[in-house]
VMD Tcl script that builds the backbone (N, CA, C; Angstrom):
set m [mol new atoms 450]
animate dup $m
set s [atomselect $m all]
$s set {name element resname resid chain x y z} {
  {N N UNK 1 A 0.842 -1.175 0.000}
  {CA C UNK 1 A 0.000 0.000 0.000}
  {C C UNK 1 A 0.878 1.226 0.000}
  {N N UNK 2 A 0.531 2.175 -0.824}
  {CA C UNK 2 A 1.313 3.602 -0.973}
  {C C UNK 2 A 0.888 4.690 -0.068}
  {N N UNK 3 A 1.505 5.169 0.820}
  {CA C UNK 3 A 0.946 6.007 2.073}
  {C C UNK 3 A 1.627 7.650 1.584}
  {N N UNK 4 A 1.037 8.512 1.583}
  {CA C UNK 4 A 1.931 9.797 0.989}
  {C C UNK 4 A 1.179 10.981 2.055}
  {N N UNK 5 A 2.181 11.319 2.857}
  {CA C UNK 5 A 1.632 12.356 3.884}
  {C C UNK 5 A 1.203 13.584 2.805}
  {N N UNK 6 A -0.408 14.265 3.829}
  {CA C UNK 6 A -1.174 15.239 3.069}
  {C C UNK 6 A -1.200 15.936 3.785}
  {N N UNK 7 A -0.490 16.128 4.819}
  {CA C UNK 7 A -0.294 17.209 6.174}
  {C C UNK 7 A 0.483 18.808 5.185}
  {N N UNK 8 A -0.011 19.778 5.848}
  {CA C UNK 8 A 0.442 21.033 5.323}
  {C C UNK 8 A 1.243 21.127 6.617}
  {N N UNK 9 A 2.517 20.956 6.220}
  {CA C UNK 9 A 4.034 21.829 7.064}
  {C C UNK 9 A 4.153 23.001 6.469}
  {N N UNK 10 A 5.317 23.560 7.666}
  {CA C UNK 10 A 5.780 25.183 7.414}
  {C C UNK 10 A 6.646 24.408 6.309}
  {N N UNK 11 A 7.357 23.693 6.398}
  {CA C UNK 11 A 8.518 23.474 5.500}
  {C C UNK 11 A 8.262 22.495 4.301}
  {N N UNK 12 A 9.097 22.917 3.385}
  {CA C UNK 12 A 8.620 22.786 1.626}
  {C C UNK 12 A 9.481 21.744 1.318}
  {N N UNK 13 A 8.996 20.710 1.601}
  {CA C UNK 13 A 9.343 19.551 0.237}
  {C C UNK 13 A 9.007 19.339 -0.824}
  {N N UNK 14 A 9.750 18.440 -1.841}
  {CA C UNK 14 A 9.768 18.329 -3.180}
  {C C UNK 14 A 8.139 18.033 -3.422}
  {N N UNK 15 A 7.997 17.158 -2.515}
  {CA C UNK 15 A 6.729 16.580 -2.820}
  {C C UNK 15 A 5.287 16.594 -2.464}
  {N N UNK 16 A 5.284 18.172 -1.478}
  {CA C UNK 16 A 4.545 19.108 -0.861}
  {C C UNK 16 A 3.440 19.619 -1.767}
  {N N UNK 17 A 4.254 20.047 -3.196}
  {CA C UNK 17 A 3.005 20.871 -3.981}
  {C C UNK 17 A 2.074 19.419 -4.946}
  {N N UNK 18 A 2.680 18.224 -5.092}
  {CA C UNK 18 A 2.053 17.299 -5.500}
  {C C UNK 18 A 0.797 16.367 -4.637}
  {N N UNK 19 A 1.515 16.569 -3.273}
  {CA C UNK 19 A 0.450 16.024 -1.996}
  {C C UNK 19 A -0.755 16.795 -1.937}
  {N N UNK 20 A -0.534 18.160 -2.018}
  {CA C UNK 20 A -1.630 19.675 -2.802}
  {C C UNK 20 A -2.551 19.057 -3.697}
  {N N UNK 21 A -1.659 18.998 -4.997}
  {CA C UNK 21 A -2.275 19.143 -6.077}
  {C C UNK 21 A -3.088 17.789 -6.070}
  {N N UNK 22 A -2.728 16.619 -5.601}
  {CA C UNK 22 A -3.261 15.100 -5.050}
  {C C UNK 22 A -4.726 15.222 -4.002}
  {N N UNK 23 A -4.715 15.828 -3.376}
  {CA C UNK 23 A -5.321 16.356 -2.246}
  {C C UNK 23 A -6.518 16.899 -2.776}
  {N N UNK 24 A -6.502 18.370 -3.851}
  {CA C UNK 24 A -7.636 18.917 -4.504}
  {C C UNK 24 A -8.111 17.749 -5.701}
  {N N UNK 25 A -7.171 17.058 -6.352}
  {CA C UNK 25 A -7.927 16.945 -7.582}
  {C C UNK 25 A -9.270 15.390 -6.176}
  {N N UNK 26 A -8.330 14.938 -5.617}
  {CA C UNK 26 A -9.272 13.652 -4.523}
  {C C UNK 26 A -10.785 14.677 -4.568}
  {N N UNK 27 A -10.390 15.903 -3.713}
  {CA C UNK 27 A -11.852 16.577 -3.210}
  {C C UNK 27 A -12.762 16.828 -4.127}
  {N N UNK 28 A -12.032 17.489 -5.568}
  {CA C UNK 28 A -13.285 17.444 -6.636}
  {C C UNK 28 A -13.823 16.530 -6.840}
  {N N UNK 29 A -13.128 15.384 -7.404}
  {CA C UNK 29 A -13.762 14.120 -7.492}
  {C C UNK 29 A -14.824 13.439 -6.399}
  {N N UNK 30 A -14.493 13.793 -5.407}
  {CA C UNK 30 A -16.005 13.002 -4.488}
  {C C UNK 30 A -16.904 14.552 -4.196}
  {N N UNK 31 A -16.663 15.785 -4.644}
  {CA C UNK 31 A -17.435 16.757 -4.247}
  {C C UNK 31 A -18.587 16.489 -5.668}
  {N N UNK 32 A -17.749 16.329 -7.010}
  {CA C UNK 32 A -18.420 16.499 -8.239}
  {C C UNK 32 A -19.095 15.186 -8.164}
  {N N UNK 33 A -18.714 14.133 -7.529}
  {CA C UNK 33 A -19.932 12.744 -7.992}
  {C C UNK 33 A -20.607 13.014 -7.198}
  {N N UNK 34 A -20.490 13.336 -5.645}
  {CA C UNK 34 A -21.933 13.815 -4.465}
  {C C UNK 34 A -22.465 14.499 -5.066}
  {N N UNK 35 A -22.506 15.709 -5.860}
  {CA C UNK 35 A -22.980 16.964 -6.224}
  {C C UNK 35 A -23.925 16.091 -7.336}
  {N N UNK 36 A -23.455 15.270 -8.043}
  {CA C UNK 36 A -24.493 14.755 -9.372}
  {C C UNK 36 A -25.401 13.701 -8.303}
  {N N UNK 37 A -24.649 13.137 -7.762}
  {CA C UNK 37 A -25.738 11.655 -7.495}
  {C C UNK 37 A -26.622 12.276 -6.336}
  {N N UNK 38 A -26.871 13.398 -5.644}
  {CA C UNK 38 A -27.786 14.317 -5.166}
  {C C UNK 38 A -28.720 15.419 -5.788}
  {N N UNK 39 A -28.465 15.939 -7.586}
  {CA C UNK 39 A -29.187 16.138 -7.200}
  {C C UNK 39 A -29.620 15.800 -8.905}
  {N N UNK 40 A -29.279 14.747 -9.181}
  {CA C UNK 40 A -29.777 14.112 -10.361}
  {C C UNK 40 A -31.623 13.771 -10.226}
  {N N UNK 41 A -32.230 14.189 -10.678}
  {CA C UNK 41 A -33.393 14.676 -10.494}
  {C C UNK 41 A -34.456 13.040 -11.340}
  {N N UNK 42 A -33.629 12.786 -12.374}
  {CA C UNK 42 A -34.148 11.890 -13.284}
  {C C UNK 42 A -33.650 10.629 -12.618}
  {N N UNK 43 A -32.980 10.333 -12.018}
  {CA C UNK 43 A -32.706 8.671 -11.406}
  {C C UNK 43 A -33.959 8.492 -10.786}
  {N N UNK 44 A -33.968 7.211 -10.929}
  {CA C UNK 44 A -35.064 6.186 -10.100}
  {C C UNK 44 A -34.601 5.713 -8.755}
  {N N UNK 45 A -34.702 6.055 -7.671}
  {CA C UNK 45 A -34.169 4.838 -6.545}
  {C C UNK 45 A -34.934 3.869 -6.205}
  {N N UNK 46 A -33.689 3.236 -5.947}
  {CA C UNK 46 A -34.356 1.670 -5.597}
  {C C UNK 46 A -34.700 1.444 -3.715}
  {N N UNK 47 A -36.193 1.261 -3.582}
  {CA C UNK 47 A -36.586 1.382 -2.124}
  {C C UNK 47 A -35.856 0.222 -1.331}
  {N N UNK 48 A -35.411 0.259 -0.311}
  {CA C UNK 48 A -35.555 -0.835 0.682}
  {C C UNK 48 A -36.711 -1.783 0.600}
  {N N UNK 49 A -36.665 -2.710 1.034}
  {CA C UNK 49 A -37.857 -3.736 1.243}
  {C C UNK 49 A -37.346 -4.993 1.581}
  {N N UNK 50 A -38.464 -5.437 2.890}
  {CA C UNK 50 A -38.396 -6.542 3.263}
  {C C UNK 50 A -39.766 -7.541 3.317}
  {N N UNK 51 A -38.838 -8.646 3.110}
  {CA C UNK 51 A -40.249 -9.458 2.926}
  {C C UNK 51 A -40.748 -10.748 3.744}
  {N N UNK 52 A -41.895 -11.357 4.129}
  {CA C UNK 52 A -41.412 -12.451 5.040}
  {C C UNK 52 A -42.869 -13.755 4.615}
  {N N UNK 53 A -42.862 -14.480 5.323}
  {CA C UNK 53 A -43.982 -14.995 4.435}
  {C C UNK 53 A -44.442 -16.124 5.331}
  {N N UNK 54 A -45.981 -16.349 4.890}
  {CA C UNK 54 A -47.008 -16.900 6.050}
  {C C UNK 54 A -47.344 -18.404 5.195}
  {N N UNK 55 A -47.921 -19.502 6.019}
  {CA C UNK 55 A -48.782 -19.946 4.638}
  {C C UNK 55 A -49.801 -19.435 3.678}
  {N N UNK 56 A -50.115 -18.344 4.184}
  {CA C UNK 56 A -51.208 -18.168 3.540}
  {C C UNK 56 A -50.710 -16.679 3.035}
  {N N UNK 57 A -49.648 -16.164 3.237}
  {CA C UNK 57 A -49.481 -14.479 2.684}
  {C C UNK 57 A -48.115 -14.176 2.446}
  {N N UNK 58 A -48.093 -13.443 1.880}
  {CA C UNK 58 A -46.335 -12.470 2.011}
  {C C UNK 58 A -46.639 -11.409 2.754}
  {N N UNK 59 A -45.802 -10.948 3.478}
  {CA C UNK 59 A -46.272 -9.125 4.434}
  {C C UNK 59 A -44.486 -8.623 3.556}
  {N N UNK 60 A -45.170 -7.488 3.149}
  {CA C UNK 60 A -43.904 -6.759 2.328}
  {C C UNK 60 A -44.024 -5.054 2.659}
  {N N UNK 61 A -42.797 -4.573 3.204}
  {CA C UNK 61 A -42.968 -3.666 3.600}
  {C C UNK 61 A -41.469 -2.345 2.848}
  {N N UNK 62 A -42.045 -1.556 2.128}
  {CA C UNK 62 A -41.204 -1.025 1.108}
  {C C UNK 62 A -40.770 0.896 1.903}
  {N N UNK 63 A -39.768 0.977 1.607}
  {CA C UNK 63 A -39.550 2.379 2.550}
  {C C UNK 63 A -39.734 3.226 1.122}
  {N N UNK 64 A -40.971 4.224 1.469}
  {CA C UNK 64 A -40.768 5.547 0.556}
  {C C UNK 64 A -41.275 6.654 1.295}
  {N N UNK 65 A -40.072 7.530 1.771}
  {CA C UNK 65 A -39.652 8.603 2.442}
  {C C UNK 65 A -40.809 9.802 1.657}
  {N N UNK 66 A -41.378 10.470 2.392}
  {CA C UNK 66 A -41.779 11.505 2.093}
  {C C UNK 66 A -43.097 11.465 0.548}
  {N N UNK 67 A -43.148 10.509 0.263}
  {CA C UNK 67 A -44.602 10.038 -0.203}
  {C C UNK 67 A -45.730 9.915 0.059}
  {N N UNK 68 A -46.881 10.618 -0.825}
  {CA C UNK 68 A -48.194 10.824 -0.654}
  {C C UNK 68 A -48.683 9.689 -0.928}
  {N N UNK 69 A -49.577 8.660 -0.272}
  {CA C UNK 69 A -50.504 7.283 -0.199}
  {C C UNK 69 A -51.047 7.613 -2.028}
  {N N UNK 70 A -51.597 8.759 -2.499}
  {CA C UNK 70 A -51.874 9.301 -3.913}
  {C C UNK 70 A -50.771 8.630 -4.867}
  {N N UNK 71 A -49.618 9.204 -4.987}
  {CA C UNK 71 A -48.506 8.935 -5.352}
  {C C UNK 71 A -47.928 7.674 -5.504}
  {N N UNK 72 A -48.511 6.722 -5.143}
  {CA C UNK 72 A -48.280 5.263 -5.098}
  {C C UNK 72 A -49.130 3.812 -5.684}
  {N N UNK 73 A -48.417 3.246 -6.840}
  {CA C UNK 73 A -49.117 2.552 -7.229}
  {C C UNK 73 A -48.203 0.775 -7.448}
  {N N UNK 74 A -49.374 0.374 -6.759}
  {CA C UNK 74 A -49.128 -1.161 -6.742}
  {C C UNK 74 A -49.189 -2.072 -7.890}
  {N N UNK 75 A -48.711 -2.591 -8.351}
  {CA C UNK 75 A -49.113 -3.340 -9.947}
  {C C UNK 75 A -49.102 -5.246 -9.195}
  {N N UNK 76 A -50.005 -6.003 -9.203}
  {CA C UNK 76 A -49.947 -7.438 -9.066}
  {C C UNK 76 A -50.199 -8.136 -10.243}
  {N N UNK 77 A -49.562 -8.740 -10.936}
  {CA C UNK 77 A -49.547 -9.569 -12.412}
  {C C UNK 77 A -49.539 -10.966 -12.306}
  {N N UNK 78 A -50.147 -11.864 -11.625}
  {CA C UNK 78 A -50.207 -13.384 -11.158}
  {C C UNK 78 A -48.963 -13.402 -10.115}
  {N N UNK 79 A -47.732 -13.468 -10.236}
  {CA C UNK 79 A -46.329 -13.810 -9.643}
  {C C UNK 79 A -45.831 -12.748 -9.190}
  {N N UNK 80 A -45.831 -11.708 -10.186}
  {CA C UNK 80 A -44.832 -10.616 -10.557}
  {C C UNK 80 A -45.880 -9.250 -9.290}
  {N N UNK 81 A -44.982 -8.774 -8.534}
  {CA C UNK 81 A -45.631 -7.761 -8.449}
  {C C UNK 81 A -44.603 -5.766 -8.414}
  {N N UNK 82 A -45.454 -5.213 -8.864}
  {CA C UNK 82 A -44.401 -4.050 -8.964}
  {C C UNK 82 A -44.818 -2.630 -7.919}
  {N N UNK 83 A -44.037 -2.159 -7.307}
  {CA C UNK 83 A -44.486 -0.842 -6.557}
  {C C UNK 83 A -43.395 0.593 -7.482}
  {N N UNK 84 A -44.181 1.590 -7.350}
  {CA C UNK 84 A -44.133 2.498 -8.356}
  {C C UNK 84 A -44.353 3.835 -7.782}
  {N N UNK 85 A -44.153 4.709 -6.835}
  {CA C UNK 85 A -44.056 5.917 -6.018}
  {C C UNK 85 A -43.124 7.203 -7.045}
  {N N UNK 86 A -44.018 8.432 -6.861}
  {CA C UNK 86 A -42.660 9.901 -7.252}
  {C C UNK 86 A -43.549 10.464 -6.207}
  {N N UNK 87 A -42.555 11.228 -5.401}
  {CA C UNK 87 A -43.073 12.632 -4.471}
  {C C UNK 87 A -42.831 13.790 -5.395}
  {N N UNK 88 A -43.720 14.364 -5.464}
  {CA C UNK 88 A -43.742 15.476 -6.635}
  {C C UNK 88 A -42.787 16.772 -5.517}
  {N N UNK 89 A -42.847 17.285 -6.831}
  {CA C UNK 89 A -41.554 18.795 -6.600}
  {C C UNK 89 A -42.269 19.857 -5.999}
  {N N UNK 90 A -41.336 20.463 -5.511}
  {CA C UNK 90 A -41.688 21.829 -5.048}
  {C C UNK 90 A -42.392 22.893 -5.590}
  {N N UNK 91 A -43.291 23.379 -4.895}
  {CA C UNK 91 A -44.168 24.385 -5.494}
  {C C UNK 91 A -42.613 25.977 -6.042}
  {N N UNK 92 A -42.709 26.590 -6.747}
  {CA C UNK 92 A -41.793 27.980 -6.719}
  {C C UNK 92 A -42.083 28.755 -5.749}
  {N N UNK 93 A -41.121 29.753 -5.572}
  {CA C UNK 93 A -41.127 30.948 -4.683}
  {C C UNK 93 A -42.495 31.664 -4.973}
  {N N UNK 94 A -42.962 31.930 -3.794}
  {CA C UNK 94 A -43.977 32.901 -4.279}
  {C C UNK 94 A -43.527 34.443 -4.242}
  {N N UNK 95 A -44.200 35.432 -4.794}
  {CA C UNK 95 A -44.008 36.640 -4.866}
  {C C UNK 95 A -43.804 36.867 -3.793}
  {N N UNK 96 A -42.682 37.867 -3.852}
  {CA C UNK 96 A -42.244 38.562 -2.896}
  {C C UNK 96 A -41.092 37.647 -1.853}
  {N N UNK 97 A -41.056 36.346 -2.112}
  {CA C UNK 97 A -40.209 35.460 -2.003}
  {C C UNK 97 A -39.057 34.746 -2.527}
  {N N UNK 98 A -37.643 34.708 -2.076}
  {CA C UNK 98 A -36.876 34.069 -2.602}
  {C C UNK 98 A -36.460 33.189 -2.308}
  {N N UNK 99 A -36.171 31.675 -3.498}
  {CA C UNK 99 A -35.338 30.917 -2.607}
  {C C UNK 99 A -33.410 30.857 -2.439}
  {N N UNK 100 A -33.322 30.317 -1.109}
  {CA C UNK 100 A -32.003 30.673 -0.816}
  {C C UNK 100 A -31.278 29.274 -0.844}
  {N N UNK 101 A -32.016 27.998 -0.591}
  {CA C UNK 101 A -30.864 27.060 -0.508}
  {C C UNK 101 A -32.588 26.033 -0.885}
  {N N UNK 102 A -32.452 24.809 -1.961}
  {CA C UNK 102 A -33.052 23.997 -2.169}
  {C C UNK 102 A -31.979 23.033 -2.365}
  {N N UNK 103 A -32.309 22.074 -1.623}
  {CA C UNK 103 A -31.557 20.572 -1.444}
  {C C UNK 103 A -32.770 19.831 -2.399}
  {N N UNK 104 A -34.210 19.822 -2.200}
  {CA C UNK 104 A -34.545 18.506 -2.246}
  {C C UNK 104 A -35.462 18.800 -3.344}
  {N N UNK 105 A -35.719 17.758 -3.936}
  {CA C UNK 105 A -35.917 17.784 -5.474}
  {C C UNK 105 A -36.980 16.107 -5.550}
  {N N UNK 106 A -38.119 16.516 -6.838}
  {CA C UNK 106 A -38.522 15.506 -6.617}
  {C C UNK 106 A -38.117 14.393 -6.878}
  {N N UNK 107 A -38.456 12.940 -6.176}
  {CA C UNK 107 A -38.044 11.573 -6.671}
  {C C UNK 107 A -38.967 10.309 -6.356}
  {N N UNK 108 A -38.290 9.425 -7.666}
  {CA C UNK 108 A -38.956 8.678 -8.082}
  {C C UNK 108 A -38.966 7.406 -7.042}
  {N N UNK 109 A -39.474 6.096 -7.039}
  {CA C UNK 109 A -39.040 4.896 -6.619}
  {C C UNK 109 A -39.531 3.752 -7.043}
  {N N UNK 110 A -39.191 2.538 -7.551}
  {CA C UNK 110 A -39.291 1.630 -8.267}
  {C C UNK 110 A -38.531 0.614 -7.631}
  {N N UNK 111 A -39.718 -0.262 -7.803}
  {CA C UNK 111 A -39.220 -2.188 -6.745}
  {C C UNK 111 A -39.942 -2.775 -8.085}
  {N N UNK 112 A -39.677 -4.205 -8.375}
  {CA C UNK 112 A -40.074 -5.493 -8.769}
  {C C UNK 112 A -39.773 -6.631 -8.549}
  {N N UNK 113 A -40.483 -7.193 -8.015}
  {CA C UNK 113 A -40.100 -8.880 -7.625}
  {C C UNK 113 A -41.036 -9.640 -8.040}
  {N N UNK 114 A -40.695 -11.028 -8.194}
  {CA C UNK 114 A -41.308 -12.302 -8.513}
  {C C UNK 114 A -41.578 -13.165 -7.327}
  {N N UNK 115 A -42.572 -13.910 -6.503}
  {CA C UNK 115 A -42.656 -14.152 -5.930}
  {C C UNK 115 A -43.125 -15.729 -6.060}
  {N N UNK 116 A -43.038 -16.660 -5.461}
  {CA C UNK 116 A -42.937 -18.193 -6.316}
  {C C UNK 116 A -44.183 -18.552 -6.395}
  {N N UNK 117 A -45.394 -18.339 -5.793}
  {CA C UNK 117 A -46.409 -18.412 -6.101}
  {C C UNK 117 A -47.769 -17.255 -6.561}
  {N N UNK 118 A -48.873 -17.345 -7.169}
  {CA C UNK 118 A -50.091 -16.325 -7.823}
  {C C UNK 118 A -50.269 -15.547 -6.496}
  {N N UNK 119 A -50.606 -14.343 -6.947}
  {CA C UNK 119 A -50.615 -13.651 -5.650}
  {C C UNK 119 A -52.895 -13.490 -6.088}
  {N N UNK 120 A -53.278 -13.542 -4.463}
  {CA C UNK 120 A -54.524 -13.247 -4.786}
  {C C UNK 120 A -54.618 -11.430 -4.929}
  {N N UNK 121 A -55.102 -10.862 -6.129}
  {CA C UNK 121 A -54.728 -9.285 -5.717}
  {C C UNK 121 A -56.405 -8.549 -4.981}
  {N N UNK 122 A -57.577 -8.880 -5.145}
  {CA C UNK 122 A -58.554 -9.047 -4.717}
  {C C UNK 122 A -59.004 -9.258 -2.765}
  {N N UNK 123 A -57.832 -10.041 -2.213}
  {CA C UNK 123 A -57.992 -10.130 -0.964}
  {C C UNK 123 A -56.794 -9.626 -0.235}
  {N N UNK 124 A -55.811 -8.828 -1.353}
  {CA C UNK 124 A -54.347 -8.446 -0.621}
  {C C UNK 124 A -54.907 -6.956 -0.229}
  {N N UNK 125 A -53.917 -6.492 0.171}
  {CA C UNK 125 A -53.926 -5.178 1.052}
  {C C UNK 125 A -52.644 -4.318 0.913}
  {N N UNK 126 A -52.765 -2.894 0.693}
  {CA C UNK 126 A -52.117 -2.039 0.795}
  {C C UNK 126 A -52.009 -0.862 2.153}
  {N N UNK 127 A -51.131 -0.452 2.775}
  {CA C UNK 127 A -51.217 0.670 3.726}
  {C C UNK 127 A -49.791 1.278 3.701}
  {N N UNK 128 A -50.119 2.833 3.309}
  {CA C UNK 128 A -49.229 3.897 3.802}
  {C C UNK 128 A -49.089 4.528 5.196}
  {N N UNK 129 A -48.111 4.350 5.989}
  {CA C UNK 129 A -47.667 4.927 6.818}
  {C C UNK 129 A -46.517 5.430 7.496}
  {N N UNK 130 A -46.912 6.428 7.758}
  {CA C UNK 130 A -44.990 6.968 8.156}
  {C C UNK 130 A -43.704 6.486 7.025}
  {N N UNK 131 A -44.506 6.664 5.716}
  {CA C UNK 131 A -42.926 6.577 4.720}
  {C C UNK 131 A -43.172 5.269 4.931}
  {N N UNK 132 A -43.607 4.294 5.061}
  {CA C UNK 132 A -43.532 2.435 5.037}
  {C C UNK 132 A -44.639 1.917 4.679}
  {N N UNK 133 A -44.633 1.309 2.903}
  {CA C UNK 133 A -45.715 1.217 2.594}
  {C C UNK 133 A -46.344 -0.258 3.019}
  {N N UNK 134 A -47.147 -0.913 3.716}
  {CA C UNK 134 A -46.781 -1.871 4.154}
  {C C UNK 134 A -48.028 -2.865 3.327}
  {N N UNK 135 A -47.542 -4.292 2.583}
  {CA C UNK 135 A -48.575 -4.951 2.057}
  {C C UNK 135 A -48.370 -6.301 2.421}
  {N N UNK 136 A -50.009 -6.533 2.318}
  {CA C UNK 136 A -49.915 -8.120 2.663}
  {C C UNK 136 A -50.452 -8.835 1.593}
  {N N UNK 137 A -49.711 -9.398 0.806}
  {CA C UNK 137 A -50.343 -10.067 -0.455}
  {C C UNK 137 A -50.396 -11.563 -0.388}
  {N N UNK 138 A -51.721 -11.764 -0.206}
  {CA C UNK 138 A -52.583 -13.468 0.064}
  {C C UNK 138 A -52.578 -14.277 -0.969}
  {N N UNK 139 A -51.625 -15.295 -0.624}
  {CA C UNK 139 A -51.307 -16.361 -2.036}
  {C C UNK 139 A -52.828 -17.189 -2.649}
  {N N UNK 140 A -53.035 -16.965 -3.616}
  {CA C UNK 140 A -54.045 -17.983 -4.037}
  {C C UNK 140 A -53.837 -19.201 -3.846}
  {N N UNK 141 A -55.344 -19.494 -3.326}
  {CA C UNK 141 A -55.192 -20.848 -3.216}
  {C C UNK 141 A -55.486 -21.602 -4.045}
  {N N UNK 142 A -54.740 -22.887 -4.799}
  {CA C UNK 142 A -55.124 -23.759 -5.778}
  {C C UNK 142 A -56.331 -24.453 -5.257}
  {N N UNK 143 A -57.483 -25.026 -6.021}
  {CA C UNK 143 A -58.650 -25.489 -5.676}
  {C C UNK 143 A -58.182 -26.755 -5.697}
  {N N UNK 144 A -58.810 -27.893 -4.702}
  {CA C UNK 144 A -58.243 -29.406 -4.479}
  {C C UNK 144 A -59.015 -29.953 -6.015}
  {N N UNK 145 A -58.275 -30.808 -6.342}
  {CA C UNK 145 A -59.170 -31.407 -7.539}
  {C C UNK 145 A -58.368 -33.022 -7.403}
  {N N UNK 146 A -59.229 -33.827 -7.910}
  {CA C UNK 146 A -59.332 -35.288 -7.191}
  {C C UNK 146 A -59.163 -35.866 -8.937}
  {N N UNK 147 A -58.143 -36.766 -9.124}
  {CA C UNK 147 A -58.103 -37.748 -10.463}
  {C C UNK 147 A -58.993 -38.998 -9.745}
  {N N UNK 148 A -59.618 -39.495 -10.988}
  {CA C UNK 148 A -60.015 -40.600 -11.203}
  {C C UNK 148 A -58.852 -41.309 -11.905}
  {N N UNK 149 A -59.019 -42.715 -11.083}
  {CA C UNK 149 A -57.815 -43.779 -10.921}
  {C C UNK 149 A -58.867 -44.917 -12.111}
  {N N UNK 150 A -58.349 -44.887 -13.293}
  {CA C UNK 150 A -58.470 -45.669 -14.012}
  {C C UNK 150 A -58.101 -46.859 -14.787}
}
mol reanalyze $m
mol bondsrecalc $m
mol representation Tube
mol addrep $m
């Protein structure tokens, strides 16, 4: 491993203005990728979620921060199911108002999973709360069906 002191001394070594120049170009580089991957407006993030499962259900519980229950849509496709959230943007300054510092910007969020069995979407359940959208999706049940032994 290459170790190169970045300490600013009174006294000038050869290799003082390169530890500098090493030093700034490091800070742009993680100032300029924080600066994009904050406030890249068009990325999708991908929510947290955990999942756990009953005989009879999955309970799936997806984190979306600062989302309106409106704003959120569930998709169930037999197996497949998809969650689909944007917290919309900021209203503008109003007259006579300026803004001075905006961090937060709207964003999107997008999950899909496959789950090994039909999900019933008819007896499943959705709930928003506190940023945790929480669902319980009730596996269909296959109907018993009996062969004749011939």
């Amino acid at each position: 491993m290459f170790v190169m002191p970045l300490a600013r001394t009174a006294r000038h070594h050869a290799y003082n203005g390169h530890a500098r120049d090493l030093s700034r170009a490091f800070d742009r580089l993680f100032e300029d990728t924080a600066l994009r991957a904050f406030t890249d407006t068009d990325a999708t993030r991908l929510p947290a979620v955990d999942l756990r499962e009953t005989e009879q259900s999955y309970s799936v519980q997806v984190d979306l921060p600062g989302i309106a229950k409106e704003d959120v849509k569930v998709t169930i496709d037999g197996k497949r199911v998809a969650v689909e959230a944007a917290a919309r943007a900021e209203s503008p300054a109003a007259d006579g108002e300026r803004v001075l510092v905006r961090e937060r910007s709207a964003t999107a969020f997008a999950r899909s999973f496959t789950l090994p069995v039909e999900i019933d979407e008819a007896a499943s359940q959705a709930r928003l709360e506190n940023g945790v959208l929480n669902l319980t999706l009730v596996k269909k049940q296959k109907p018993a069906t009996q062969l004749s032994v011939g």
